[in-house]
Legacy VTK file of the C-alpha trace (Angstrom):
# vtk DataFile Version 3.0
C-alpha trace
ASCII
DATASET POLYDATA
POINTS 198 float
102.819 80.473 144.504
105.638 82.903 143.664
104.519 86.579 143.499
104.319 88.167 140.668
103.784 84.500 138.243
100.175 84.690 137.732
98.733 87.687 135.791
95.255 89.295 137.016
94.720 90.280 132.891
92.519 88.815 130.520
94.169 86.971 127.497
93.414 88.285 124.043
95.144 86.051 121.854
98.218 83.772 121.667
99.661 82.320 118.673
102.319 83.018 116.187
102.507 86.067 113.800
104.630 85.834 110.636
105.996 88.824 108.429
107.648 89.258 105.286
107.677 92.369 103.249
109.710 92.837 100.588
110.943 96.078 98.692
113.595 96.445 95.679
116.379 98.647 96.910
115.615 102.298 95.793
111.537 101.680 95.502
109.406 103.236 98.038
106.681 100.373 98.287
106.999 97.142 98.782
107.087 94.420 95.916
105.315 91.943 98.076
103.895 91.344 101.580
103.024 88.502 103.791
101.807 88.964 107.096
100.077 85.309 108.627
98.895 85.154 112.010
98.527 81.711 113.020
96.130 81.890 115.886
96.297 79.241 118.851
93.835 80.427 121.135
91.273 83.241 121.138
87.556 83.642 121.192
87.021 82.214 118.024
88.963 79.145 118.356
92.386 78.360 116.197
92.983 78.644 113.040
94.976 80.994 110.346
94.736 84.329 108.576
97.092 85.445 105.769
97.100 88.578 104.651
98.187 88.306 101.272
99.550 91.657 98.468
101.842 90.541 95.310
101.376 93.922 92.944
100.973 93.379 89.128
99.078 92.096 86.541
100.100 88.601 87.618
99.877 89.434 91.201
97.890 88.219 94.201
95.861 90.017 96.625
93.420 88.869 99.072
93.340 87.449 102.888
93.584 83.854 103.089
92.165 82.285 105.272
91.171 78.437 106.846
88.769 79.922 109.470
86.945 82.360 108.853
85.461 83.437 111.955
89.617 83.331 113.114
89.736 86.221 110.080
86.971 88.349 111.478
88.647 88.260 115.007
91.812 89.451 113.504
90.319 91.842 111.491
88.296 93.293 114.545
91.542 93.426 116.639
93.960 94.393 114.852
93.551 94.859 110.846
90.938 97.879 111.895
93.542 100.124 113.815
96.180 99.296 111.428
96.174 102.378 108.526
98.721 100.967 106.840
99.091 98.153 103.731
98.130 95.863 103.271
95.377 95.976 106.352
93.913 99.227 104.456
93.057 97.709 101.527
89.746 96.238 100.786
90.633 92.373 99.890
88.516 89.413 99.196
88.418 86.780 101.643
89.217 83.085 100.328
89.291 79.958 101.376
93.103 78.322 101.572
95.135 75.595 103.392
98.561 76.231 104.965
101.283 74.240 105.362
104.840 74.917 107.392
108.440 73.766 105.893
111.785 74.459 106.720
113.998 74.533 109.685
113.142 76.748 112.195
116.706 77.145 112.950
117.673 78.656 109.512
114.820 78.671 106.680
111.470 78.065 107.907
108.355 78.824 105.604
104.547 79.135 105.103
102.849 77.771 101.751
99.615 79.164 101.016
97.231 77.408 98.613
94.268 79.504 97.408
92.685 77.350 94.478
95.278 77.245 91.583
97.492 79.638 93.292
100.270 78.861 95.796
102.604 81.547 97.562
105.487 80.480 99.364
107.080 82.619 102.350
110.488 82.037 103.862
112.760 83.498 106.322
116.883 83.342 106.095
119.439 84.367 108.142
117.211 84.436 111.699
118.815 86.586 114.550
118.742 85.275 118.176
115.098 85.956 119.480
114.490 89.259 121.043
112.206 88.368 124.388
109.524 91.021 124.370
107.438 90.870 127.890
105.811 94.062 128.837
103.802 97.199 128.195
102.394 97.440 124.711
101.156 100.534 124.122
98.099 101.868 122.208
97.768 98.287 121.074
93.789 97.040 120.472
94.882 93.266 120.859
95.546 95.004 124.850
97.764 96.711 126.628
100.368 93.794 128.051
102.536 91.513 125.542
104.951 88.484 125.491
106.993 87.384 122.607
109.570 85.838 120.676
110.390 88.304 118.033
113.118 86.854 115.258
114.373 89.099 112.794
115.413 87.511 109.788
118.049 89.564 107.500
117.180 87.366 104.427
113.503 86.467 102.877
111.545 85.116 99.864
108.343 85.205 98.445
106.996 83.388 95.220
103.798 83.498 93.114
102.914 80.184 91.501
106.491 79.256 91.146
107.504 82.799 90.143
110.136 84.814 92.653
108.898 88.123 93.672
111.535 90.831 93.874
113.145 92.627 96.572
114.625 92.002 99.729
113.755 92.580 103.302
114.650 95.955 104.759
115.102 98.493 107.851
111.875 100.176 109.678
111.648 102.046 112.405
107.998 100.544 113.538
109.796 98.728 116.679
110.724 102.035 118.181
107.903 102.669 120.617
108.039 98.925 121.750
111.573 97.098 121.629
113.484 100.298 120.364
115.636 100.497 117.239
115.433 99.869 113.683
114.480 96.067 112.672
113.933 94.327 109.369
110.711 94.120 107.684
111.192 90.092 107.964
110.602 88.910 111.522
108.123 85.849 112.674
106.729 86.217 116.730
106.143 82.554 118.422
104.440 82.301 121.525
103.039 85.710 120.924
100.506 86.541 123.538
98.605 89.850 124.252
96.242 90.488 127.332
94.398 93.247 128.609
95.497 94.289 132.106
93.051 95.897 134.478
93.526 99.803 134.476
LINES 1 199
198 0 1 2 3 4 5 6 7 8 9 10 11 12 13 14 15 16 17 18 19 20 21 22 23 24 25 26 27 28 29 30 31 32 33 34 35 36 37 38 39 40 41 42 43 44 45 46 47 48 49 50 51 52 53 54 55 56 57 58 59 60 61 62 63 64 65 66 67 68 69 70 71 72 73 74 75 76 77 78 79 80 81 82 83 84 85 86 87 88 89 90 91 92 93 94 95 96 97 98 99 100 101 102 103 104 105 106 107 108 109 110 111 112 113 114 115 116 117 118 119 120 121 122 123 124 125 126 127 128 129 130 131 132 133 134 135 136 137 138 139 140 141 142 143 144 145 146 147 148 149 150 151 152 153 154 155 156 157 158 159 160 161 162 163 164 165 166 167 168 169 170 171 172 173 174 175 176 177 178 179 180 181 182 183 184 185 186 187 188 189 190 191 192 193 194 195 196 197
């Protein structure tokens, strides 16, 4: 065995976590968010949880979900320490099914079908993967992270057909972590958080 390979930390989770927010130039909140965490392996099992806010009469806004004990487990680790949208906001849980498309490469995307309404996520011009593997602090999911984090300058999201406005843009969330300002369209694969012994 090569020193240093094996961990002595407890895995949280690992899966993928996919984000796109989107804000009209000039506006101060976002026109529409999509934050999916397609969990692999955890506690309670696989499965995925969208989190789900398209403002408007004609919007959308719930967590979508095709496990729910998967949602709860999300919820419980990270939703609850997040005090920001759209984790803060009190949404109904439905039922949905997911489906991938795209190239990974250059346009991949989620659909989300929640009864008679389908949302469609996708990411554009990806950046090289930023390798994350290290100390994550203040983080409930625990305190030791690996990950492959790709920005994406360009992203989408539409509402039963209908394109939602905006356009990804800068935020300074990555500073504590991975350092500079990153765009609010980024997907993590092989995303993997475990608690290390104090």
């Amino acid at each position: 065995m090569i020193e240093g390979l094996v961990s002595p930390g407890e895995l949280t989770w690992s899966g993928e976590h996919w984000i796109n927010y989107l804000r009209v130039p000039g506006d101060s909140a976002d026109s529409g968010m999509v934050s999916l965490f397609n969990i692999r392996c955890s506690p309670a099992g696989n499965g995925i949880a969208a989190w789900i806010w398209i403002p408007g009469d004609q919007g959308f806004r719930a967590v979508c979900t095709d496990n729910r004990e998967v949602t709860d487990f999300v919820v419980e680790i990270m939703a609850k320490a997040a005090a920001n949208p759209p984790y803060d906001d009190e949404l109904p849980v439905i039922e949905a099914s997911f489906s991938q498309g795209g190239d990974i490469r250059k346009d991949p995307s989620w659909t989300v079908c929640a009864g008679d309404r389908e949302i469609v996520a996708t990411w554009t011009q990806i950046q090289p993967a930023v390798i994350a593997n290290g100390a994550w602090p203040s983080c409930p999911s625990g305190n030791y992270c690996f990950s492959l984090l790709h920005f994406a300058d360009g992203g989408t999201i539409s509402l039963d057909g209908r394109t939602v406005g905006g356009a990804p843009y800068t935020r300074d969330i990555w500073q504590p972590t991975i350092g500079g300002e990153r765009s609010s369209c980024v997907f993590a694969l092989s995303e993997s958080f475990i608690k290390l012994p104090e």
